[in-house]
C-alpha positions in Angstrom: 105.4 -44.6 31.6 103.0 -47.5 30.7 100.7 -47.3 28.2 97.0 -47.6 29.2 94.4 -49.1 26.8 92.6 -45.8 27.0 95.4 -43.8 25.8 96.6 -46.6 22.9 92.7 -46.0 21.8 92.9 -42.3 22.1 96.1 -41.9 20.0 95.1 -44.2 17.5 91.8 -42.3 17.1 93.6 -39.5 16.6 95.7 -40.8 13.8 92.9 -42.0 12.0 90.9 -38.9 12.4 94.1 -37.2 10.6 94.7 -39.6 8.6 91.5 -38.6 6.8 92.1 -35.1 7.1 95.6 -35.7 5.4 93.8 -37.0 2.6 92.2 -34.3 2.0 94.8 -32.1 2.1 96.5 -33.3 -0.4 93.7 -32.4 -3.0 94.3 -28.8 -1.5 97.7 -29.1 -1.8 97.3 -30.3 -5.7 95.2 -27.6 -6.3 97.7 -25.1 -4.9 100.8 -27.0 -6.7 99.2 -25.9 -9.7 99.0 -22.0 -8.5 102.3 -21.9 -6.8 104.0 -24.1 -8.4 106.6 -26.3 -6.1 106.6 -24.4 -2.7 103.3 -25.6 -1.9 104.1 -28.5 -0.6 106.4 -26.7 1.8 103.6 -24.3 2.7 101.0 -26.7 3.2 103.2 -29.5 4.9 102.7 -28.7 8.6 99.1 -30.1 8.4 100.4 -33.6 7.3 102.3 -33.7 11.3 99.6 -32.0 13.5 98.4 -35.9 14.7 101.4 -36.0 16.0 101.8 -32.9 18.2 97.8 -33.6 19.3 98.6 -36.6 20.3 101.8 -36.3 22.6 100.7 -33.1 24.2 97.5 -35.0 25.4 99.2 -38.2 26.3 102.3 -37.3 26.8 104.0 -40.6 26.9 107.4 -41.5 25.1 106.3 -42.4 21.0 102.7 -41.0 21.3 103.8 -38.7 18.5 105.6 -41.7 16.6 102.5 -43.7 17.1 100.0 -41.2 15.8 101.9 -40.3 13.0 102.2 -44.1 12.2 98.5 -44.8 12.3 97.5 -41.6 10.4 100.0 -43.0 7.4 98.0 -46.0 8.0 94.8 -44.9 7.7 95.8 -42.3 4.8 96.9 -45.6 3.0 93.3 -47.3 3.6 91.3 -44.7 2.9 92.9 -44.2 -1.0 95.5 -42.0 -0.9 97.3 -42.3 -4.5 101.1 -42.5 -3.3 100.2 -46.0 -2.2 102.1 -47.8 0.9 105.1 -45.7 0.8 103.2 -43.1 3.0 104.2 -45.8 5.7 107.3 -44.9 5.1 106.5 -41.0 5.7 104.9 -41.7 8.5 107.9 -43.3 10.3 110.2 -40.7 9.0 107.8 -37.8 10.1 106.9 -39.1 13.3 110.7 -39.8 14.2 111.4 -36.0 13.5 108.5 -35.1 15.6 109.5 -37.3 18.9 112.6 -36.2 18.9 112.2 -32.7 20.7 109.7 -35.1 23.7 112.7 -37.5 23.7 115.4 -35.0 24.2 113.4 -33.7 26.9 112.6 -37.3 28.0 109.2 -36.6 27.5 109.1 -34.2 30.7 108.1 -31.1 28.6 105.4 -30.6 26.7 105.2 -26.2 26.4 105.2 -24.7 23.6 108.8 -24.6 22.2 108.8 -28.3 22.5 105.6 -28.3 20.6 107.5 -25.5 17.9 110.7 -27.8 18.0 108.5 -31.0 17.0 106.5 -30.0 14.3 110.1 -28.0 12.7 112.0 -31.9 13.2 109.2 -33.4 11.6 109.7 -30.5 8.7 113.6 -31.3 8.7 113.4 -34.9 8.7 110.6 -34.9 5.8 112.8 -32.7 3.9 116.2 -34.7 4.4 113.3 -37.7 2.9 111.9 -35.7 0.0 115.0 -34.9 -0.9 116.4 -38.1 -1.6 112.6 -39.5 -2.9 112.4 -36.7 -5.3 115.7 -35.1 -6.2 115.6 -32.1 -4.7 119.8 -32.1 -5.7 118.6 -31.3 -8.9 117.0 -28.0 -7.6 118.7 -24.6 -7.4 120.4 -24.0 -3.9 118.4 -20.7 -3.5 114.8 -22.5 -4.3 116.6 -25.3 -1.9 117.2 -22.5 1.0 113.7 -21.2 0.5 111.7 -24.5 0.8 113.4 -25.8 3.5 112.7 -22.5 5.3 108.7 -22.5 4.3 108.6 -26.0 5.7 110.3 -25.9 8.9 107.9 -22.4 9.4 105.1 -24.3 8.4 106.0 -27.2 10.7 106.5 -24.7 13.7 103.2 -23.3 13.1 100.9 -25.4 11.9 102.1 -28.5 13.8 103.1 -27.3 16.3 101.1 -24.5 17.3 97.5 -25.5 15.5 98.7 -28.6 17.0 98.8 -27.0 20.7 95.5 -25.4 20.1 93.5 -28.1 18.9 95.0 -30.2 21.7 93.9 -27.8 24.6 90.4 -27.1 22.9 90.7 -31.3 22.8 91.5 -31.0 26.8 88.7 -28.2 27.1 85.6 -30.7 26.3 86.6 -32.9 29.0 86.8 -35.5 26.5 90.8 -36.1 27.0 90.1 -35.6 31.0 93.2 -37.8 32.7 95.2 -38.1 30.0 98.5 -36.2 30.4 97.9 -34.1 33.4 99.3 -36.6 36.2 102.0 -33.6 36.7 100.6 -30.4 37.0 104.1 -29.0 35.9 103.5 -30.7 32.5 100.5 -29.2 31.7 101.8 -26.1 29.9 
């Protein structure tokens, strides 16, 4: 279960790859804030955890998600995203919620119901967070119902299983060769 160098470098890499593409999507997400008004963030908020699914599905080692959740906040942070520093903050809570389906498994299981079960913990987590950041108490329980719904969805699917495919077309380049396949029952 020890870290190599190799994998530290590739899971950082991957977390500042995302950590780019997260800010970018939050000009997307802006622009669709304004055309759907509050649910986009709900919609759209899958993308902001797929590092983290990437990364433990080609390491697979305990915290790779954590980690590359950690280091795309990071690199979100240093590369001008306007919420400032407390995206650190996001990152640990996101990350958490997407390690705990590899830790309940105790990191033994990396198939795609794990995968779904990460990026919707990730969703739940971030909403128990967003909720006390911004308020949501002050919402209607119906608008409530419906954006914790669109984000666990969005979690499931585009964590989870954009995650899975970008991981294995990751896997498929030969690139990410030795990295998680020790046990040829994990590599689902």
């Amino acid at each position: 279960m020890r870290w190599t160098q190799r994998e530290i470098v590739v899971v950082a890499a991957i977390g500042v790859v995302f950590g780019v593409v997260y800010l970018a999507w939050v000009q997307l997400w802006l622009l669709a804030q304004g055309l759907i008004g509050p649910l986009a963030m709900d919609v759209f908020f899958g993308v902001w955890c797929v590092a983290s699914v990437i990364a433990a599905y080609c390491v697979r080692k305990p915290f790779a998600a954590f980690f590359a959740e950690m280091v795309a906040a990071a690199a979100e942070v240093a590369t001008g995203n306007p919420a400032g520093v407390i995206l650190l903050l996001t990152g640990v809570v996101q990350g958490a919620g997407a390690e705990l389906p590899f830790l309940a498994t105790r990191w033994k299981r990396y198939d795609l119901p794990v995968l779904l079960a990460s990026g919707a913990c990730a969703a739940v987590f971030s909403f128990v967070y967003t909720w006390i950041r911004f308020n949501y108490g002050a919402l209607s329980p119906s608008l409530l119902i419906v954006m914790l719904v669109v984000r666990i969805v969005s979690g499931m699917v585009l964590a989870g299983l954009l995650g899975r495919y970008i991981a294995r077309a990751l896997q498929g380049t030969g690139a990410l060769a030795g990295l998680g396949e020790t046990d040829p029952k994990r590599a689902a």
